[in-house]
C-alpha positions as CSV (number, residue, x, y, z in Angstrom):
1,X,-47.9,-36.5,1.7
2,X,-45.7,-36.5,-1.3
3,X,-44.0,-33.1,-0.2
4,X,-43.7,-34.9,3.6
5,X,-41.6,-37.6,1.9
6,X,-39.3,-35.3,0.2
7,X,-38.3,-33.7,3.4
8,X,-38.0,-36.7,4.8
9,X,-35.7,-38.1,2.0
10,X,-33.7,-34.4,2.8
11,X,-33.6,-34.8,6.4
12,X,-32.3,-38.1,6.2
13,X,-29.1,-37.7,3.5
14,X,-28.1,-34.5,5.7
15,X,-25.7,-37.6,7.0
16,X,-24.8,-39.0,4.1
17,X,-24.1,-36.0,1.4
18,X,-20.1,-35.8,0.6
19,X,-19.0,-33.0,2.3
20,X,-17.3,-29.9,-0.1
21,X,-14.0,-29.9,1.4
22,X,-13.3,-33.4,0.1
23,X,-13.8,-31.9,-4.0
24,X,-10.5,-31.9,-5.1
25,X,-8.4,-31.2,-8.1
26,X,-5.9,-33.9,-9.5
27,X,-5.3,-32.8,-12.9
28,X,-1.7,-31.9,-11.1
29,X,-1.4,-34.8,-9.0
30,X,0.5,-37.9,-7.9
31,X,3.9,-37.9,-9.7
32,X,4.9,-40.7,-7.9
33,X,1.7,-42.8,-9.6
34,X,2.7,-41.9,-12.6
35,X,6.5,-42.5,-12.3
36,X,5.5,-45.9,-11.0
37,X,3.6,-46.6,-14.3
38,X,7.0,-45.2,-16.0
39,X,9.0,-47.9,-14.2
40,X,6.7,-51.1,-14.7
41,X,5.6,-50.0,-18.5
42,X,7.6,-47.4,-20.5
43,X,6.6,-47.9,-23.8
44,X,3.2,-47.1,-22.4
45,X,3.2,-44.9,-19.7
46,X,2.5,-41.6,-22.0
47,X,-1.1,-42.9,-22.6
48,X,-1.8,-45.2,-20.0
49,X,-4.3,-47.3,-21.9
50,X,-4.6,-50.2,-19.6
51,X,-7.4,-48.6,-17.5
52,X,-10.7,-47.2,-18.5
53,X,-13.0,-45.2,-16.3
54,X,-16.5,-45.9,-17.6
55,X,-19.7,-43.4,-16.9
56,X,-23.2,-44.7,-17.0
57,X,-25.0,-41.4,-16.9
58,X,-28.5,-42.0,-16.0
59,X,-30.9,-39.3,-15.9
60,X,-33.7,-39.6,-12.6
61,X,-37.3,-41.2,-13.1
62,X,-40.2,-39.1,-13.9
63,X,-41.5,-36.3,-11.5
64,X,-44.5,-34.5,-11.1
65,X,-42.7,-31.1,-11.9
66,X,-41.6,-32.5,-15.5
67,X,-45.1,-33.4,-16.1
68,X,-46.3,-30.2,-15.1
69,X,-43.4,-28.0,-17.1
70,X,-41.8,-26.8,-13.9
71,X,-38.5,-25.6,-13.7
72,X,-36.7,-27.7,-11.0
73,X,-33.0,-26.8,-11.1
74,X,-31.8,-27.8,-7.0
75,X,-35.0,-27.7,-5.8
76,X,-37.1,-31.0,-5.8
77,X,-40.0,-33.3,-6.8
78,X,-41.6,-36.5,-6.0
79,X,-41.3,-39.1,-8.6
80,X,-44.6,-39.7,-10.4
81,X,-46.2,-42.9,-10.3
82,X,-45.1,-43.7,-13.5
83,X,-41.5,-42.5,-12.7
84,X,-41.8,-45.3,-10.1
85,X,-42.8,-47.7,-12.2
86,X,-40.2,-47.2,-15.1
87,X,-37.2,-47.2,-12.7
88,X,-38.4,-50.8,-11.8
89,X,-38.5,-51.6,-15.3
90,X,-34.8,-50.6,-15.5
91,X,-34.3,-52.3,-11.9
92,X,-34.9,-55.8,-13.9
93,X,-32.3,-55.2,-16.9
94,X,-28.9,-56.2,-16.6
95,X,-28.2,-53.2,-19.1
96,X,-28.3,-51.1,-16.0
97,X,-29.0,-52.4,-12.1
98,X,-25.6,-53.9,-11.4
99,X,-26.2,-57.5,-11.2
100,X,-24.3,-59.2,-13.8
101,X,-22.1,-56.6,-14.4
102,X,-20.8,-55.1,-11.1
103,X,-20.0,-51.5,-10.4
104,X,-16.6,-49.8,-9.1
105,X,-18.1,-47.0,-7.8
106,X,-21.6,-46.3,-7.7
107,X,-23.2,-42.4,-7.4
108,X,-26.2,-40.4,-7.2
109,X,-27.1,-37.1,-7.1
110,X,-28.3,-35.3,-3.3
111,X,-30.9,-34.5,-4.5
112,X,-34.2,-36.5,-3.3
113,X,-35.5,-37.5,-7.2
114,X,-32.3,-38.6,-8.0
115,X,-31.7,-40.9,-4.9
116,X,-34.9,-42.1,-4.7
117,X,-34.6,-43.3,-8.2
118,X,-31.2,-44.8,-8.0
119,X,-32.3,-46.9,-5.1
120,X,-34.7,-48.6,-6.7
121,X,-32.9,-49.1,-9.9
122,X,-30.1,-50.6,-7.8
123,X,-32.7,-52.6,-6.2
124,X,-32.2,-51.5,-3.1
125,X,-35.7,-51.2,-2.2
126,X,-39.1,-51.5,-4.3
127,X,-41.4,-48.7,-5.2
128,X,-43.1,-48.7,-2.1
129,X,-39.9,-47.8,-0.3
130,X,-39.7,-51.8,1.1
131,X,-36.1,-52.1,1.8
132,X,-34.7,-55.2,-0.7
133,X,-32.1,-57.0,1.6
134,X,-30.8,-60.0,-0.2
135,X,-30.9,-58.8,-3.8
136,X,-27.2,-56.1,-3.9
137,X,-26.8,-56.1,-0.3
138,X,-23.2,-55.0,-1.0
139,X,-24.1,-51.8,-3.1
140,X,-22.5,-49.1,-1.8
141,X,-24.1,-46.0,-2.9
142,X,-22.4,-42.4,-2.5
143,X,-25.1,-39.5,-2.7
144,X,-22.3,-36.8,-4.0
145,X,-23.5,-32.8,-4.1
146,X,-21.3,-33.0,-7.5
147,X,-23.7,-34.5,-9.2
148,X,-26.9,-32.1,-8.3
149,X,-28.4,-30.5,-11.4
150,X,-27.7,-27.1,-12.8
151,X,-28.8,-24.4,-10.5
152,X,-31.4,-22.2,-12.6
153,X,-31.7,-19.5,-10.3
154,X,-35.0,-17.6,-10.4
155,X,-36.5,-20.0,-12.8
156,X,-36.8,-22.9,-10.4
157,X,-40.4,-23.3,-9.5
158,X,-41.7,-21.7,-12.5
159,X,-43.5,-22.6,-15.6
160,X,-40.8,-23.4,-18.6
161,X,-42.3,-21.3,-20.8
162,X,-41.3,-18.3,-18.7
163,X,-38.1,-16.5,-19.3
164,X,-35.5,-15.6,-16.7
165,X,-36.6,-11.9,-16.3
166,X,-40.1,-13.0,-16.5
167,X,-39.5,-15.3,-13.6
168,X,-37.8,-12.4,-11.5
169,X,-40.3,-9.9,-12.5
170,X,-42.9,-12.7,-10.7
171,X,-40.5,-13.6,-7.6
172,X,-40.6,-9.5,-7.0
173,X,-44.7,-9.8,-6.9
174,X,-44.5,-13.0,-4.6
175,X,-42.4,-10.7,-2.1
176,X,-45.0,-8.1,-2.3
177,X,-42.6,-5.6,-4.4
178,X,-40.0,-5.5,-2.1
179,X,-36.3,-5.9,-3.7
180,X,-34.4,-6.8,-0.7
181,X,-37.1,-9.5,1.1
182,X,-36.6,-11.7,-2.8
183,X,-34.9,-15.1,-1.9
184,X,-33.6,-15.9,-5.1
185,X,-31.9,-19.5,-5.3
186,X,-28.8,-20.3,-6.7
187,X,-27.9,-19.7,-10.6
188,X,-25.0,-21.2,-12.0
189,X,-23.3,-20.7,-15.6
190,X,-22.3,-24.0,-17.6
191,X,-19.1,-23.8,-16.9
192,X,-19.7,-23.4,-13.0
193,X,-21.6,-27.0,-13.5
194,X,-19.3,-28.1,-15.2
195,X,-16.2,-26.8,-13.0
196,X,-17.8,-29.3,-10.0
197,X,-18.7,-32.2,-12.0
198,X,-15.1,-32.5,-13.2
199,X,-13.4,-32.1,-10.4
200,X,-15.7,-35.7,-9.4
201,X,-14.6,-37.1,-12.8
202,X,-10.9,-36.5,-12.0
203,X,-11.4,-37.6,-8.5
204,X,-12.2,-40.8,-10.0
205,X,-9.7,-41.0,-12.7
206,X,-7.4,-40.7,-10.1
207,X,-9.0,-43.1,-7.4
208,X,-8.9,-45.7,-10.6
209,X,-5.0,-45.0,-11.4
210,X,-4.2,-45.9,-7.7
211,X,-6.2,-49.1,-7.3
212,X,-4.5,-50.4,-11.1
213,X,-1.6,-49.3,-9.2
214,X,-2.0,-51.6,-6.3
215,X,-2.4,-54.8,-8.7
216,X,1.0,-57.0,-9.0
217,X,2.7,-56.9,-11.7
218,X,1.6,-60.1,-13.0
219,X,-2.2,-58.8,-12.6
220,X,-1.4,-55.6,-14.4
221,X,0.1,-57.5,-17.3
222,X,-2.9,-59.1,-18.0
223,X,-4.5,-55.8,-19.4
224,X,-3.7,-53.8,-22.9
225,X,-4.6,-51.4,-25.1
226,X,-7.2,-53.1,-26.5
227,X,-8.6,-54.8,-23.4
228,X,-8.0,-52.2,-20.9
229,X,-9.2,-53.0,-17.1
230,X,-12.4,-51.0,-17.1
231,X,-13.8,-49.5,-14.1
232,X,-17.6,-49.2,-14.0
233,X,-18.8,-45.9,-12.6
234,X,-22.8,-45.8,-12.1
235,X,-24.3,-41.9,-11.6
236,X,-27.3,-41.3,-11.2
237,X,-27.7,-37.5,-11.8
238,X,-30.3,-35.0,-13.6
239,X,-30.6,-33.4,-17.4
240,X,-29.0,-30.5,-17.7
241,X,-25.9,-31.8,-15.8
242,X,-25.4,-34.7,-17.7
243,X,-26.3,-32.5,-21.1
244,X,-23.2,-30.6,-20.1
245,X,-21.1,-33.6,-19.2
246,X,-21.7,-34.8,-23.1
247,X,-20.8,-31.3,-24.7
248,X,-18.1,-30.6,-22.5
249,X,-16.6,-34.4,-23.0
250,X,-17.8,-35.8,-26.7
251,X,-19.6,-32.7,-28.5
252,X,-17.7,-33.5,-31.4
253,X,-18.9,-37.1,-31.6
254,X,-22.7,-36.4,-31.4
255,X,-24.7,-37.4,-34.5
256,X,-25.7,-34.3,-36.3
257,X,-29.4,-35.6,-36.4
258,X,-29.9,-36.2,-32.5
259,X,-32.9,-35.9,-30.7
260,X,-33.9,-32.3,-29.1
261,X,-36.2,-30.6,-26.8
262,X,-38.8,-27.8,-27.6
263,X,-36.1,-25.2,-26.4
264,X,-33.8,-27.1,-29.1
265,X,-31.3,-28.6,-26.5
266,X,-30.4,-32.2,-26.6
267,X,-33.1,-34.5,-24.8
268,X,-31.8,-36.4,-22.0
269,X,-34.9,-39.1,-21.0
270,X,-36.0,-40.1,-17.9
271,X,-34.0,-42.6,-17.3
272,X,-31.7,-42.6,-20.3
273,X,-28.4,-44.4,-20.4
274,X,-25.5,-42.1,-21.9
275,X,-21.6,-43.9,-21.8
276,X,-18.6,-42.2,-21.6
277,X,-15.2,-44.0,-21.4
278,X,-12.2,-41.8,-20.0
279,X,-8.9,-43.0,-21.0
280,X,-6.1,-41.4,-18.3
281,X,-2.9,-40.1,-19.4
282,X,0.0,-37.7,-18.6
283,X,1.2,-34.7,-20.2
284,X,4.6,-33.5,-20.8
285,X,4.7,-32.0,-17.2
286,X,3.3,-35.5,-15.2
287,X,0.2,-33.9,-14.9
288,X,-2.9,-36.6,-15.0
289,X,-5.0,-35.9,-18.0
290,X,-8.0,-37.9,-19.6
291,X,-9.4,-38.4,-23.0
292,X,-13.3,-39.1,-22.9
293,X,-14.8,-41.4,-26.1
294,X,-18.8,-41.7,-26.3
295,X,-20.4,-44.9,-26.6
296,X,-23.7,-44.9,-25.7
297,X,-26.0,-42.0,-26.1
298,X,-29.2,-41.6,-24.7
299,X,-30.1,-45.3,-24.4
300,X,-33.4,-46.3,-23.6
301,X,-33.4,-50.2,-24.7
302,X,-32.8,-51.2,-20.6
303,X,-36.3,-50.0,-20.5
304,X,-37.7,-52.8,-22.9
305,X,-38.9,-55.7,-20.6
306,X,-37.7,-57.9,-23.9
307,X,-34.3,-56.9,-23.9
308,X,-31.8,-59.4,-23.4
309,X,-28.6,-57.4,-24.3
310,X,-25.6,-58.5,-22.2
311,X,-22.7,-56.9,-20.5
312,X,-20.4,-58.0,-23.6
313,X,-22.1,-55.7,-25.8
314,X,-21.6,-52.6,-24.4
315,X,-17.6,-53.5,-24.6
316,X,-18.3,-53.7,-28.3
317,X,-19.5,-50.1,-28.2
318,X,-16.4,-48.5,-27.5
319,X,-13.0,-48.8,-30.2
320,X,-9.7,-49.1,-28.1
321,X,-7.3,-47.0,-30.3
């Protein structure tokens, strides 16, 4: 039954995924964006610090593959009942499920854990897949390929302990010896990952420049260095992506003594809230650039029924330089 319901889940965002030719590159685009930012503020066009895009990175519930030590990568799992039940704890904190403080943009993952699990903490439906109508009616959700995990290649499906030749030398048994009847899925490098993930991130950078763009005048002086307009991105994605979203963005502000897997990587928790502000800028060329700050790593307080943290505090997080 649980397998049925993940092709189900498949067969039903066919419709919806983002389809590739819309990935784009903008780290060379819209010179007339930035010349308009030159024209209405230039003492401050070099940095632009009036805008912040902020990332809430929140890794998928629970699935019966991490409880058994399987190797996902793109393939998929059913959320475990208690991957159910802690994404409706995060449904009822403000920390997290849009309510009091209300997204820009919100994303998840293709990928059926991933969507199943921002659903409900968006509180779009319940665990039981009942459809929520009057609680965020207006969420919007984008299920974006971008944001699938990192392709492990021969390893998905396989026990954890098991090394990448290991898992080859076992696919080659599976396919009774025979080199050329191996379907081996997709492996990607970091850097691959991290290749399609950015081009999202500058996508949005971009999207955010534009809509600042649109305010009047008057509304655009209302926002400075210090108390830039921030634009609230929610992504709902997987471990290893978002493990290489913080190395590529803010390695160099991680605490030395932060928390690890058995392989020694950093943990990423079910559920787990990592921020990242991106400040947008130019370079000497009027190419759009960004500078990413951390400011929440890991979080897991959203999951604590007695938390009462508001939207205010995560502002004091980040330091506006």
């Amino acid at each position: 039954m649980a397998l049925f319901m993940v092709a189900l889940y498949t067969a039903l965002l066919f419709f919806h995924i983002m389809p590739t030719a819309q990935a784009q590159i903008v780290t060379t685009t819209s010179m007339d964006v930035i010349e308009q930012a030159v024209v209405d503020n230039p003492d401050e066009c070099q940095a632009f610090p009036f805008l912040a895009v902020r990332l809430h990175l929140i890794r998928h519930g629970e699935t019966e593959a991490n409880v058994a030590n399987i190797v996902l990568g793109q393939g998929d799992s059913p959320l475990t009942q208690n991957g159910l039940e802690v994404a409706a704890r995060a449904a009822s904190s403000d920390l997290i499920n849009g309510r009091t403080r209300k997204y820009w943009r919100t994303y998840c993952s293709d990928l059926y854990r991933a969507h199943r699990t921002a659903r409900i903490v968006l509180g779009i439906e319940d665990i039981r897949m009942n459809v929520i109508h009057p609680i965020n009616s207006t969420v919007d959700l984008i299920v974006d390929h971008r944001l699938r995990e990192v392709a492990k290649g021969a390893r998905e499906g396989y026990a954890k302990t098991l090394s990448y030749e290991e898992a080859l030398e076992l696919r080659s048994c599976d396919a009774s010896g025979e080199v050329e009847e191996m379907q081996i899925p997709l492996l990607e490098s970091i850097d691959d990952a991290w290749q399609r993930v950015k081009v999202w991130i500058d996508s949005l950078v971009e999207d955010a420049i534009d809509d600042f763009n649109s305010l009047t005048k008057e509304q655009r002086t209302e926002y400075k260095r210090e108390t830039p307009k921030i634009y609230d991105v929610f992504a709902l994605s997987h471990s290893a992506l978002i493990r290489t979203m913080i190395h590529k963005m803010v390695d160099n502000e991680l605490p030395s003594d932060f928390a690890k897997t058995r392989e020694g990587s950093l943990s990423i928790p079910n559920l787990s809230l990592t921020l990242i502000e991106v400040r947008p800028g130019s370079d000497a060329v009027k190419h759009i650039t960004w500078r990413p700050s951390l400011g929440k790593l890991t979080d897991v307080s959203h999951l604590n029924a007695s938390n009462s943290s508001s939207a205010s505090s995560l502002m004091r997080s980040f330091h506006y330089l």
